[in-house]
N, C-alpha and C positions, 0 to 999 in steps of 0.2 A: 549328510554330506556338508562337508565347512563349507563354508562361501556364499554356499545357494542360497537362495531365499524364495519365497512361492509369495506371487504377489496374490494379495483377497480376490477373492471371486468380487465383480464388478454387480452391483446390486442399483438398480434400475428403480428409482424412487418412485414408489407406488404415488400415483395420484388422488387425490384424496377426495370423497363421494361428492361434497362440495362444487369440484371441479369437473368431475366427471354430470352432474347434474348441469354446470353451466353452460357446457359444450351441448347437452343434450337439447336444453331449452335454448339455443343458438340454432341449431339444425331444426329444432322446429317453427319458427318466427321467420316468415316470409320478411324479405325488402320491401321497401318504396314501391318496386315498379307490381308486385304480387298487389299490392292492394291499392294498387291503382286501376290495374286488370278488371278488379274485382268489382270496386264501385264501380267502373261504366260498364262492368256485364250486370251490375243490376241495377242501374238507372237504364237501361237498355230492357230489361225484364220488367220492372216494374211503370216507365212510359206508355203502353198503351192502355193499361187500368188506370194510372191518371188523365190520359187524354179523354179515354169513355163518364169521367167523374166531369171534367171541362164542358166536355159537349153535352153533357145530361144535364147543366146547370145554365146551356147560353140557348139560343134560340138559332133556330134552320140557319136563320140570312147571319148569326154571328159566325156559323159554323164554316159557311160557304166567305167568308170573307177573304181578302187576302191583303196580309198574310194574317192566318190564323191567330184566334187567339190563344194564350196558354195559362192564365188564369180563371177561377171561375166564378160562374155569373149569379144570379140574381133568380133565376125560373127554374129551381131546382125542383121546388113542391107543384110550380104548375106545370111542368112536362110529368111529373108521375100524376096527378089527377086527367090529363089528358091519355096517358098508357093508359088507366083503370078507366079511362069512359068508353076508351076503343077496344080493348079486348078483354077479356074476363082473366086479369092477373090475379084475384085473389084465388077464383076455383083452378087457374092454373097453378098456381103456388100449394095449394091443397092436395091435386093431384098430384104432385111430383114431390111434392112430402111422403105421400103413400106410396107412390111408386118405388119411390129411391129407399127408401127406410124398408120397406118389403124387399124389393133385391137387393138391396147390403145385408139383410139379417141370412135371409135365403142360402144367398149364394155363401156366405160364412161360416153357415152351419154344414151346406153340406158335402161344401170343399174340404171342411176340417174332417168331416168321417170320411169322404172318399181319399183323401189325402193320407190321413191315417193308417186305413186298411193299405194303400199299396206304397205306403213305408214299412209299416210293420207285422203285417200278418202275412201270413203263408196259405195261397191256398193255387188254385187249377188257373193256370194262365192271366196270370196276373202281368209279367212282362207284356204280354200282347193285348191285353184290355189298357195298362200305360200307354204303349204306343200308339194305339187307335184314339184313345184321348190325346195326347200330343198333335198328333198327325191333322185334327179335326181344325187346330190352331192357322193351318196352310189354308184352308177354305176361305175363300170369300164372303162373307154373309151376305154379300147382294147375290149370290146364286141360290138362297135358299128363299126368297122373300115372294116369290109367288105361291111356292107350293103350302108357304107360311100362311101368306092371305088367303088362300084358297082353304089351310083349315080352319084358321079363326071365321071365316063365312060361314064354313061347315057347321060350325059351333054354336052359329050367333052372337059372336063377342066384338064384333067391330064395333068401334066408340067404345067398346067399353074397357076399364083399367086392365081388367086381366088379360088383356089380349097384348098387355103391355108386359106386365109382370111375370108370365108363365114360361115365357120362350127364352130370358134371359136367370131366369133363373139359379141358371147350376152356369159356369164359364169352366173349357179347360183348362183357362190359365191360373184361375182359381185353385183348382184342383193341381196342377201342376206345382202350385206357389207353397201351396200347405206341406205338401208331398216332400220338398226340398227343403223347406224348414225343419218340419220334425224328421227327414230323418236326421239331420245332423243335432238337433236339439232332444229329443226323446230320447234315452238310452234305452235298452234291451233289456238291459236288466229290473228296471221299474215296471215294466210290465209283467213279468217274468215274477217278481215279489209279489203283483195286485193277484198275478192267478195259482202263485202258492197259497196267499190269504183266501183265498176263496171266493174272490171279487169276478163277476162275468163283464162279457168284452162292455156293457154299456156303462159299466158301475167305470170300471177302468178311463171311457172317456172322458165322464165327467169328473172324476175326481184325478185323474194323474194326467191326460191329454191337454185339456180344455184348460187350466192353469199355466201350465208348461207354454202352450201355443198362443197365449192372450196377445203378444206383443204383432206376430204374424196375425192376427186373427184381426186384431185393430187395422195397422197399415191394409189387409185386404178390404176390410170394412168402409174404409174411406176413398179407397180408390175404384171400387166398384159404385159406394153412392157419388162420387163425383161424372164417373161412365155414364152413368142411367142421366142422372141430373142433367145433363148436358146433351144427352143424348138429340136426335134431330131425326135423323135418315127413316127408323120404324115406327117412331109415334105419328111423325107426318102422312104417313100412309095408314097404321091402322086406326090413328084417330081422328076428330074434327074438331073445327073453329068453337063448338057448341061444348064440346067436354077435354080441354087441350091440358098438354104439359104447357110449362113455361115455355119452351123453346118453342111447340106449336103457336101459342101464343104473341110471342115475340114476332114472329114471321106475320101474324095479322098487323101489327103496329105500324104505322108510319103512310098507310096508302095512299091512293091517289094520285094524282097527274106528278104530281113531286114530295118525291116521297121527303117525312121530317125526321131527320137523321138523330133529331136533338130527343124525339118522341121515344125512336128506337130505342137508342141508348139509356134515356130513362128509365125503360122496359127490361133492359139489357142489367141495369145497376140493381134494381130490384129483384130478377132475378136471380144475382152473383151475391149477395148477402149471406140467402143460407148456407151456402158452402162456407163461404166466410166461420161463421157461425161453430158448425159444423169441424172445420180445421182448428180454432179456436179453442174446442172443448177435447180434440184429440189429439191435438197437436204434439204433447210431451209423449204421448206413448207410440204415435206413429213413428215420429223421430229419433225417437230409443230403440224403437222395434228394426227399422231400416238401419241404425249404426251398428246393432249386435248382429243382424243379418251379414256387416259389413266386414265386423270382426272376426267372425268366423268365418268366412270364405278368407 
């Protein structure tokens, strides 16, 4: 038709990756006030691990002064020769090397097969042996700690380590943690290949589960020896001053009419090392393990 004319379609200029990258790295780079937030939540976190390193370095009457000090002192080496003459730190530090290194491997190993099984296998009330394992997480452990003491007497094991080791052994959180890992992590189909090849369910753990799960298997690793390490409430009762963890330990430090708060914390610093240590050498894979945990949910 004369006259007419049809104007171009109106074509919207692609923005180009460049640009669409710079906008992306704008929305992810917090302001001023984000990481200002962020240094005083951890000068806020990491303040009373520096004050315990203050106080384990000045003396009782520096501690009690006022106002406090906040640099540190000079009696760093004689408050821990004073911790090691009042309580047996090194056989506590010994014991709770064993303790904690036995329930981290323990609980690791056989979170990871019960976790296993009621991700991926099929068998007779599996739903209701989960639930009872979940369910056990709502108990109080101070309602079991009589009938507890009452078996380790049974036993003969008061004072001694296993009476520490055995009862914590397996956690359902454990069990719970593994379970929810692999199953989003483990496919179906991997197993499903090990038992075409002709691989039986143990061969299968070790060689297709136990690689897959290392990342979950560390992070439970470290958080169950940091539990034990720390632990307080059931060594204090099933052990004594004569055979202690570090926190039994610790609790002898400082006695007397006034107690030396600079002694404790010495004691206190000495025992916070291995963990130290400990986080140190797992560190990359705990924190790898916790971000892909984060990624997939």
């Amino acid at each position: 038709m004369a006259g007419t004319s049809v104007a171009p379609p109106r074509v919207r200029p692609r923005r180009s990756g460049r640009v669409r990258r710079s906008k992306r790295s704008r929305q992810l780079h917090g302001g001023p006030l984000v990481y200002l937030i962020l240094g005083f939540a951890t000068l806020l976190s990491i303040f009373p691990f520096y004050w315990s390193i203050v106080a384990a370095t000045r003396s009782n009457a520096d501690i009690n002064h006022v106002p406090p000090p906040f640099t540190p002192g000079g009696n760093l080496f004689a408050n821990f020769d004073k911790a090691l003459d009042e309580a047996d730190m090194v056989q506590a530090l010994v014991n709770s090397t064993i303790v904690s290194v036995t329930v981290a491997a323990g609980t690791v190993l056989c979170s990871t097969l019960a976790g296993f099984a009621f991700a991926k296998l099929r068998f007779r009330g599996r739903g209701a042996l989960l639930g009872i394992t979940v369910a056990t997480m709502m108990i109080p452990p101070q309602l079991g700690l009589i009938p507890l003491f009452m078996i380790m007497a049974k036993l003969q094991w008061v004072n001694q380590l296993q009476a520490v080791v055995l009862p914590t052994l397996v956690t359902a959180f454990g069990v719970f943690f593994m379970r929810q890992y692999l199953m989003e992590a483990l496919p179906d189909e991997l197993i499903e290949a090990g038992r075409v090849d002709g691989a039986s369910y143990a061969r299968i753990f070790w060689s297709i589960v136990v690689p897959i799960a290392r990342p979950a298997m560390a992070v439970l690793g470290l958080l169950t020896f940091m539990t034990t390490w720390n632990d307080f409430f059931w060594p204090i009762i099933a052990l004594s001053s004569s055979n202690p963890t570090v926190q039994v330990a610790i609790n002898s430090l400082g006695g007397g009419y006034v107690h030396d708060q600079s002694i404790i914390l010495a004691g206190t610093l000495l025992g916070t090392l291995p963990v130290l240590v400990v986080f140190g050498l797992l560190g990359r894979q705990i924190v790898g393990g916790i971000m892909q945990g984060a990624v997939k949910g």
